[in-house]
Backbone as CSV, one residue per row, in Angstrom:
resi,resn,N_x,N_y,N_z,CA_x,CA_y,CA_z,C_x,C_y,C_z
1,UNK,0.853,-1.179,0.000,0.000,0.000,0.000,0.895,1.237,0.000
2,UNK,0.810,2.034,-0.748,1.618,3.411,-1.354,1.096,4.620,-0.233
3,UNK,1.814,5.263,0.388,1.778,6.337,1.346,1.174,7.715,0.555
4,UNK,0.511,8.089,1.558,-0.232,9.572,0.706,1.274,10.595,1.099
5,UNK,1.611,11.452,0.059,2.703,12.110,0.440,1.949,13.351,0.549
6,UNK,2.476,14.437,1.891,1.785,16.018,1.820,2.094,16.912,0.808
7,UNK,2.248,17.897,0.834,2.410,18.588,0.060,2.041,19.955,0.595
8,UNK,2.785,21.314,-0.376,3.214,22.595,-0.076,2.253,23.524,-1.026
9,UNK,1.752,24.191,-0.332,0.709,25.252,-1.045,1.455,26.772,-1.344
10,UNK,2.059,27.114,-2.170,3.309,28.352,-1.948,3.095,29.357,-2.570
11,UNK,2.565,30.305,-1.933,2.256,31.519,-2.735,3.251,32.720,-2.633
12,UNK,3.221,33.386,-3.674,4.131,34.297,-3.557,3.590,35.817,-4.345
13,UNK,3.299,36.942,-3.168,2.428,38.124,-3.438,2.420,39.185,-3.249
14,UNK,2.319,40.452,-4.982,2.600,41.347,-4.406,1.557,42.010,-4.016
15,UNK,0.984,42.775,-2.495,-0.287,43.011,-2.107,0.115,44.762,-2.552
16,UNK,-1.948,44.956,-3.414,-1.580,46.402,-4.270,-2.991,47.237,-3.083
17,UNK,-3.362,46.218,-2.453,-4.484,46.780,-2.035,-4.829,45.916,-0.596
18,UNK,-3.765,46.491,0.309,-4.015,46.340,2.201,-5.176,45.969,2.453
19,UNK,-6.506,46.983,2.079,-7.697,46.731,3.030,-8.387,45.695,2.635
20,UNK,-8.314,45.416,1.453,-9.166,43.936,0.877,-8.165,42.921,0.461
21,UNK,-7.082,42.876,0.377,-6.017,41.877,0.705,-6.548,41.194,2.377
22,UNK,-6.577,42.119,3.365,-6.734,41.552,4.611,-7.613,41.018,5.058
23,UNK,-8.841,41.239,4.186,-10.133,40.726,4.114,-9.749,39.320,3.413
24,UNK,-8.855,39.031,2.509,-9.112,37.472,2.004,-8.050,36.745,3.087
25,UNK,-6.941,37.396,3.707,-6.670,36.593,4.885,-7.264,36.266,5.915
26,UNK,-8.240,36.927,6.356,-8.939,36.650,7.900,-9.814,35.170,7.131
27,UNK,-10.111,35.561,5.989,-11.055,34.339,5.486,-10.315,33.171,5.043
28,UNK,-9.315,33.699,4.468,-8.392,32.042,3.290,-7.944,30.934,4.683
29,UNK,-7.597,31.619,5.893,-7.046,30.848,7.123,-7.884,29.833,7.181
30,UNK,-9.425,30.015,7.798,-10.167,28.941,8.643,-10.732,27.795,6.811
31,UNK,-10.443,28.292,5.675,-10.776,27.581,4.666,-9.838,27.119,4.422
32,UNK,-8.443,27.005,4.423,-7.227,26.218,4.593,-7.287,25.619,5.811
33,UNK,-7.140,25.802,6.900,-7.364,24.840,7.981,-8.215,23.741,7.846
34,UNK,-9.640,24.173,7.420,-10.781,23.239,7.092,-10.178,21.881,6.266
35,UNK,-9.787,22.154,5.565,-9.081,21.217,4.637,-7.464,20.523,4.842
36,UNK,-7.488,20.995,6.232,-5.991,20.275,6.497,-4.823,20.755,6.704
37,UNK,-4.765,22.431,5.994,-3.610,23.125,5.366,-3.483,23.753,6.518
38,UNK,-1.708,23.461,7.142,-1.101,24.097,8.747,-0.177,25.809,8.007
39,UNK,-0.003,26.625,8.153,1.054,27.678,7.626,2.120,27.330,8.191
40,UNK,3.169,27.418,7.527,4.762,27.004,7.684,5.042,28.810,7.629
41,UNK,5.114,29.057,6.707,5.741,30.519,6.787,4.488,31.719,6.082
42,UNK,4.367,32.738,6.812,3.114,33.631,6.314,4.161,34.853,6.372
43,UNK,4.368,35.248,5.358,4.939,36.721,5.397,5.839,37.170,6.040
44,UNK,6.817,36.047,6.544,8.059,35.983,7.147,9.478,36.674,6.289
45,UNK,10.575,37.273,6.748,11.523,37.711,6.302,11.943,36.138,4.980
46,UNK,12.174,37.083,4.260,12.862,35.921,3.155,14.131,36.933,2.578
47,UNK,14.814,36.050,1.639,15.929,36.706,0.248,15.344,35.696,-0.653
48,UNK,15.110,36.917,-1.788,14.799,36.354,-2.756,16.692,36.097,-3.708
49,UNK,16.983,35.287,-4.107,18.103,34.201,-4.771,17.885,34.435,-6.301
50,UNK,16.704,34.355,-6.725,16.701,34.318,-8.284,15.227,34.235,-8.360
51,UNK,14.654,35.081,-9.576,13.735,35.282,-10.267,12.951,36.564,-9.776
52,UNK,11.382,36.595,-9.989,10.534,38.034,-9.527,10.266,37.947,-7.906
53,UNK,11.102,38.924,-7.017,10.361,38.916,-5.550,9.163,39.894,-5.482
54,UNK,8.339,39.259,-4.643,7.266,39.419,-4.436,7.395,39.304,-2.642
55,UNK,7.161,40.611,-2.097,6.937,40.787,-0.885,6.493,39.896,0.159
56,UNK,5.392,39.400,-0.045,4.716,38.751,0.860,4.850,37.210,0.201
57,UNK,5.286,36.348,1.416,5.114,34.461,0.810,4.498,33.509,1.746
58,UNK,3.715,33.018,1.056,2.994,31.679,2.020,3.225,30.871,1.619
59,UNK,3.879,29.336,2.802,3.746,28.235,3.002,2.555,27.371,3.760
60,UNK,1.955,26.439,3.107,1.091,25.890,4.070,1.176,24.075,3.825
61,UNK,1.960,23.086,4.503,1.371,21.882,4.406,0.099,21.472,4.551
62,UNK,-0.443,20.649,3.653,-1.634,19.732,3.296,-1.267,18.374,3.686
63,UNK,-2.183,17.489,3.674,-2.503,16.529,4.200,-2.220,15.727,2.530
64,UNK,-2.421,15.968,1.725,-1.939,15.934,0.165,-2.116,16.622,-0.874
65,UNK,-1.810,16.411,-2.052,-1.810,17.989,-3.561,-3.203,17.883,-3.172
66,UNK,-3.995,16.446,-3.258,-5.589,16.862,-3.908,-6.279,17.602,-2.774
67,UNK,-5.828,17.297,-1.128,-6.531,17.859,-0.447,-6.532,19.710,-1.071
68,UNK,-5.049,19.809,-1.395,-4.669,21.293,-1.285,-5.309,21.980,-2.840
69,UNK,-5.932,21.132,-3.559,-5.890,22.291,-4.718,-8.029,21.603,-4.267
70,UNK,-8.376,20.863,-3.861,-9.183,20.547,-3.511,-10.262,22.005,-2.322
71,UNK,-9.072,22.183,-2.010,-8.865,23.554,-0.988,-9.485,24.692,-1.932
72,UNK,-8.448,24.860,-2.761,-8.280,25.995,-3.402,-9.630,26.078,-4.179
73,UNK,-10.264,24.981,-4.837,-11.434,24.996,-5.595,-12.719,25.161,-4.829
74,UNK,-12.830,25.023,-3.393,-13.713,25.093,-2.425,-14.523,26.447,-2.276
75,UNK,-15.389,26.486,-2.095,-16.816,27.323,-1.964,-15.648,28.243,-1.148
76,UNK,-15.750,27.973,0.108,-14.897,29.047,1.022,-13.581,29.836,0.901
77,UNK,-12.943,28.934,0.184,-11.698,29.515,-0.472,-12.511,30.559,-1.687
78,UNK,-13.062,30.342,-2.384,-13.355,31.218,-3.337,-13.804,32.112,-3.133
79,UNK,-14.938,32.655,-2.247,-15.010,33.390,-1.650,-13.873,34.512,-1.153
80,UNK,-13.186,33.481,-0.322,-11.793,34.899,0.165,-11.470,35.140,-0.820
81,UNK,-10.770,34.383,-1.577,-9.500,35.095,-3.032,-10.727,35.731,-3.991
82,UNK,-11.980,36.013,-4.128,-12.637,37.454,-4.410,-12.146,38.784,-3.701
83,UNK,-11.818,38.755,-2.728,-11.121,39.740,-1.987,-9.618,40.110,-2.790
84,UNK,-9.158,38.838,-2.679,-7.400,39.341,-3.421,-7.034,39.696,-4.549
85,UNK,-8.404,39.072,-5.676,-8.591,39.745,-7.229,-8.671,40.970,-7.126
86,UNK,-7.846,41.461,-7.850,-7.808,43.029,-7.590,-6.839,43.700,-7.121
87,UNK,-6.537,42.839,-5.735,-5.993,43.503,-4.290,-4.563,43.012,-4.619
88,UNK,-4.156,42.266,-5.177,-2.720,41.462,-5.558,-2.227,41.283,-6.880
89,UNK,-0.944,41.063,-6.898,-0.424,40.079,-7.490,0.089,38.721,-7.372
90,UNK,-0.504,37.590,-7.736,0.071,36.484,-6.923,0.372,35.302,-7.925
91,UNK,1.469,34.510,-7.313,1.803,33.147,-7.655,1.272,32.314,-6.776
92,UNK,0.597,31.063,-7.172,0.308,29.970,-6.189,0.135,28.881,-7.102
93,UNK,1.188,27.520,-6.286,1.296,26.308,-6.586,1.453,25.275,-5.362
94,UNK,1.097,24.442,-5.998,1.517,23.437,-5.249,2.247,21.941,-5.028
95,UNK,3.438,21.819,-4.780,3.975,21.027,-4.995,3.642,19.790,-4.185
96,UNK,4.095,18.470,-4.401,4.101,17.279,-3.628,5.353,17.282,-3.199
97,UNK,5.487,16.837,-1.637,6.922,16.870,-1.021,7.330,15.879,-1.172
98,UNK,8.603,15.627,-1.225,9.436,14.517,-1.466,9.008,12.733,-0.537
C-alpha cells in the first residue's frame, strides 16, 4: 500500500491593495485549515536568490496535492480570493513533497 505524500501550497504576493487583501486573509485561514492546510511561513523575512520577488510568501502543508488544490477549488476559499482579485499580485502552486 503506497503512502499519501503532503504537500506545499506556496504563494508568492505582491499586495496592491491592504484593506481587501486583509479581508481574504482573515477568510483564506479557517478555509485552509478546514481542509488540512497548517502555515509554515506567512509573510516571514525571506531573500529572494533568483527570479521576480514578491513581498509577501505563504507556506502551508496539506494533508496531500488533492486535499490542497481541492482547498483551493472550495466554496470558502473562493469566496476569500474574491477579496485578493484586484488587491494582488500572486503566484500559487503546489507542490508534492518529497
Amino acid at each position: 500500500m503506497s503512502e499519501t505524500k503532503t504537500a506545499l501550497w506556496i504563494a508568492h504576493v505582491t499586495v496592491t491593495d491592504a484593506e481587501a487583501y486583509g479581508k481574504y486573509a482573515t477568510a483564506a485561514g479557517p478555509a485552509i485549515a478546514k481542509h488540512g492546510g497548517v502555515f509554515l511561513a506567512r509573510g516571514g523575512r525571506h531573500v529572494q536568490l533568483e527570479g521576480n520577488d514578491r513581498p509577501r510568501n505563504v507556506v502551508a502543508r496539506f494533508p496531500s496535492l488533492e486535499a490542497a488544490v481541492e482547498c483551493y477549488h472550495s466554496a470558502e476559499y473562493q469566496a476569500a480570493l474574491a477579496h485578493a482579485k484586484g488587491a494582488s499580485e500572486r503566484d500559487l502552486m503546489v507542490v508534492e513533497e518529497a
